[in-house]
NUDRENZA-544042 format. One record per residue: residue in three letters; x, y, z of N, C-alpha, C, O in turn. Coordinates in steps of 0.02 Angstrom, whole numbers, plus 50000, padded with zeros to 5 digits. Example, Ala and Ser with C-alpha at 12.3 -4.5 7.8 and 13.67 -1.06 7.14 Angstrom:
% residues 2
Ala506604971650390506154977550390506604983550390507124983450423 Ser506424988850354506844994750357506455000250394506705005750402 
END
This chain:
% residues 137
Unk546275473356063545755475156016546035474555945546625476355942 Unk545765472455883545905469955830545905479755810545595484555833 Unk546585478755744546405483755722545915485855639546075484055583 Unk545475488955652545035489955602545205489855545545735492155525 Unk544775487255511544645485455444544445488955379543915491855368 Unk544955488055338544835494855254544035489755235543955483655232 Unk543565495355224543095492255184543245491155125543535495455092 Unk543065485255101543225480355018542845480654984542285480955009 Unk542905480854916542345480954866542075474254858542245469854897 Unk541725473254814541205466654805541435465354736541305468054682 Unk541975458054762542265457454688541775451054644541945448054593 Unk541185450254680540495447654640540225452054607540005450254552 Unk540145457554622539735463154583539865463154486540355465154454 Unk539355460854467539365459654401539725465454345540005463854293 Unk539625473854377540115475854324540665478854337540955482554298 Unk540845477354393541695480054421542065473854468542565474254503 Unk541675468754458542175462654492542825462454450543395463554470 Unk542585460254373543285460154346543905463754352544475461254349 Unk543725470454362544035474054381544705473654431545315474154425 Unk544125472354496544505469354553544675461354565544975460454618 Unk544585456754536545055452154533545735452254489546145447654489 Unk545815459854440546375457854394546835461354470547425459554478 Unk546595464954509546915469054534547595463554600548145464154628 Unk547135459754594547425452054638548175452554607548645453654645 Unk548255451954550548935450354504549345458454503549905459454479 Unk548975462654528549305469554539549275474454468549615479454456 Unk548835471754433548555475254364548095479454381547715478054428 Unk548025485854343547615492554337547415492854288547815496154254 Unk546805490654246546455489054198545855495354188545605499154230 Unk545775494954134545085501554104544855497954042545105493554007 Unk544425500454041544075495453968543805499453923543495504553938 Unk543915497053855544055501753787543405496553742543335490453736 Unk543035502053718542465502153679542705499653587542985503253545 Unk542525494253580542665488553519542295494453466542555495553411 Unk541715497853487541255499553441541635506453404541755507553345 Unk541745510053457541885519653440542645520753486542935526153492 Unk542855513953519543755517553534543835518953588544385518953615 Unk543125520953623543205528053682543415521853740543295515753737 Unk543735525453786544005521053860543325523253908542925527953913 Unk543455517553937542825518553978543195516354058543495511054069 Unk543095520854098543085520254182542845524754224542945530754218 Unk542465521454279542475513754328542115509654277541675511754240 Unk542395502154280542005497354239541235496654229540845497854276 Unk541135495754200540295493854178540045491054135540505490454095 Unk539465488054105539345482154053539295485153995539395481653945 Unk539105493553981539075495153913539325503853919539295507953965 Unk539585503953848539995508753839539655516953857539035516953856 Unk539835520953865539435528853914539485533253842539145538353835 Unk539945530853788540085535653750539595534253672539425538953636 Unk539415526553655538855525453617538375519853634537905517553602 Unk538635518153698538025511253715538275504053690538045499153719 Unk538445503653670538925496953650539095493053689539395496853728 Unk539155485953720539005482453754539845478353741540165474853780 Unk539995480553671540665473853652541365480153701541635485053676 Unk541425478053755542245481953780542705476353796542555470553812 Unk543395479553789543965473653803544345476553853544175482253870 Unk544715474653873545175475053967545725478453924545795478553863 Unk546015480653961546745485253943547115486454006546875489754052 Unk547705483754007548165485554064548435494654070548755497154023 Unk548305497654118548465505454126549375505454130549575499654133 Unk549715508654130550305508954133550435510954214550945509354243 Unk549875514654243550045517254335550315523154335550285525454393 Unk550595527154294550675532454285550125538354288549545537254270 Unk550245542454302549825549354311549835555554335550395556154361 Unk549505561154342549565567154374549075566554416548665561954412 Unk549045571054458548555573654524548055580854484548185586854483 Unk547335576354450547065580054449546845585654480546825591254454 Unk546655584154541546225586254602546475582854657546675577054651 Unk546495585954710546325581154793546045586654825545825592154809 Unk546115582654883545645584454962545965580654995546155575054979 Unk546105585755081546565581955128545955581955185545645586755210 Unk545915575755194545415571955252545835572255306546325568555313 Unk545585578255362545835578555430545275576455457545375578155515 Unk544755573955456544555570455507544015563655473543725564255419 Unk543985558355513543565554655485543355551055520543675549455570 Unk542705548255506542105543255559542225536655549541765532755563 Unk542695534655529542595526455483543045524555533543415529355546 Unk543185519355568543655518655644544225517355568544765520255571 Unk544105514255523544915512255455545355515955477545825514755515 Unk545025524655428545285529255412545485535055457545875539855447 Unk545055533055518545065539355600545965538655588546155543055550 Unk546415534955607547095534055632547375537355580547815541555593 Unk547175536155510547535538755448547425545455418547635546055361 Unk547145550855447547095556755449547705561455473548055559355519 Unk547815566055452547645567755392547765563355333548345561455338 Unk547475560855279547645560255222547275560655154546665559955152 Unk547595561655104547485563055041546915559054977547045553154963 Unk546595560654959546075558554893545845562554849545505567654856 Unk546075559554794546505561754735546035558454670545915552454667 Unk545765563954614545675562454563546345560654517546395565854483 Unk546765557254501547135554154439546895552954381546395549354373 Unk547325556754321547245555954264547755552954269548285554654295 Unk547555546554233548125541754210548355542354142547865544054108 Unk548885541854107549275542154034548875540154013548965542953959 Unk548175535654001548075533353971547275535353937546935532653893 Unk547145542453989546525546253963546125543854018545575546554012 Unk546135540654061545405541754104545725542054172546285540254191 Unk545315544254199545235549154270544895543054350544325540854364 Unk545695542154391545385538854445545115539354503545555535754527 Unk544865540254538544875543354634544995538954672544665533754673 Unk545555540354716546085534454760546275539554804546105545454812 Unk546755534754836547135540154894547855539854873548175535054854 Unk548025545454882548845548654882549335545554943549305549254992 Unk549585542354949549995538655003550625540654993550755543954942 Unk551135539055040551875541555031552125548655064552695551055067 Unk551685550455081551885558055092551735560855201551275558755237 Unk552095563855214552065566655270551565570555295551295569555350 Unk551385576055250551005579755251550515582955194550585588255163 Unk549965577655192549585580055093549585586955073549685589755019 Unk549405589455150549265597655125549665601455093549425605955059 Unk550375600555097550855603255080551495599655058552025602555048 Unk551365592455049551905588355004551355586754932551565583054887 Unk550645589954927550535586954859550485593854827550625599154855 Unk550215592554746549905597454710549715594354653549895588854634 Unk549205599754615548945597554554549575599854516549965604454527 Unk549545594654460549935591754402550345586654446550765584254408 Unk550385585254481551085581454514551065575254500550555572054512 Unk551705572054469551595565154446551465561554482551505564254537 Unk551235554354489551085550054523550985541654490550725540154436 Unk551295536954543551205531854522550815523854543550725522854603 Unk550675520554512550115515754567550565514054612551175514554605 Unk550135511154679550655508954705550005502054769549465504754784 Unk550045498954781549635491854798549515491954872549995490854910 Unk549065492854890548845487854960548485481654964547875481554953 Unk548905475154984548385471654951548195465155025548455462655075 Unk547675465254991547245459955033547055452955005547195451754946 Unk546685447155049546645442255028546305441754960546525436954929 Unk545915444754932545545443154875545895446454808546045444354752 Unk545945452054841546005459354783546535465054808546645465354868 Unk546765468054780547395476354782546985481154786546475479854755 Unk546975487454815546855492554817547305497554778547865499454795 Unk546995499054731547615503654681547605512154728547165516454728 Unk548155511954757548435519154783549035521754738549355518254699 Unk549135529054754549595530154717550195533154771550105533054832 Unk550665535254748551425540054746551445545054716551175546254662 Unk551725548354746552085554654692552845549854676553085545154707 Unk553105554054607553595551054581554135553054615554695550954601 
END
């Protein structure tokens, strides 16, 4: 029996493809508002903070803390059933905006993570596109 499959994003989707094709090259990108400065993420065609439509790409550094998580002991998705318990994690990245991914690296989330705890990207990658996961440092 084949083993199951991570569901993939839709790297056609007009305002987060770019996104996920930089991710191919193993880049973590957020996009910064030409008009008023503000960073803007998950991608989208116009800015959340004045409406502005002109944004430019910015490489993230992958660095971050563990805003938040939640440890997934059980799950319906045949992916993720085997990979339980594990971790998903709001990240604030150095660079001011806030990701939700999964925490990888660790034995036991419940009790090898915590909030503030550094963390760094770290890649699963597939034919098209990377899945940005992280580390603790």
């Amino acid at each position: 029996m084949n083993e199951p499959v991570r569901p993939l994003p839709n790297i056609a989707e007009p305002d987060t493809g770019e996104f996920w094709r930089r991710t191919r090259k193993r880049e973590l990108c957020y996009q910064q508002c030409e008009a008023c400065d503000g960073r803007v993420f998950y991608p989208r065609s116009h800015c959340p903070h004045c409406g502005s439509g002109d944004l430019s790409w910015h490489q993230a550094s992958g660095n971050g803390r563990i805003y938040s998580f939640s440890v997934i002991r059980q799950s319906y998705h045949p992916f993720f059933r085997s990979r339980a318990p594990y971790a998903v994690a709001w990240v604030d990245l150095d660079e001011g905006i806030r990701i939700l991914s999964n925490v990888v690296g660790v034995t036991d989330p419940g009790s090898d993570l915590e909030i503030g705890q550094q963390v760094r990207v770290s890649w699963e990658t597939h034919d098209e596109l990377c899945i940005p996961l992280f580390k603790p440092c």
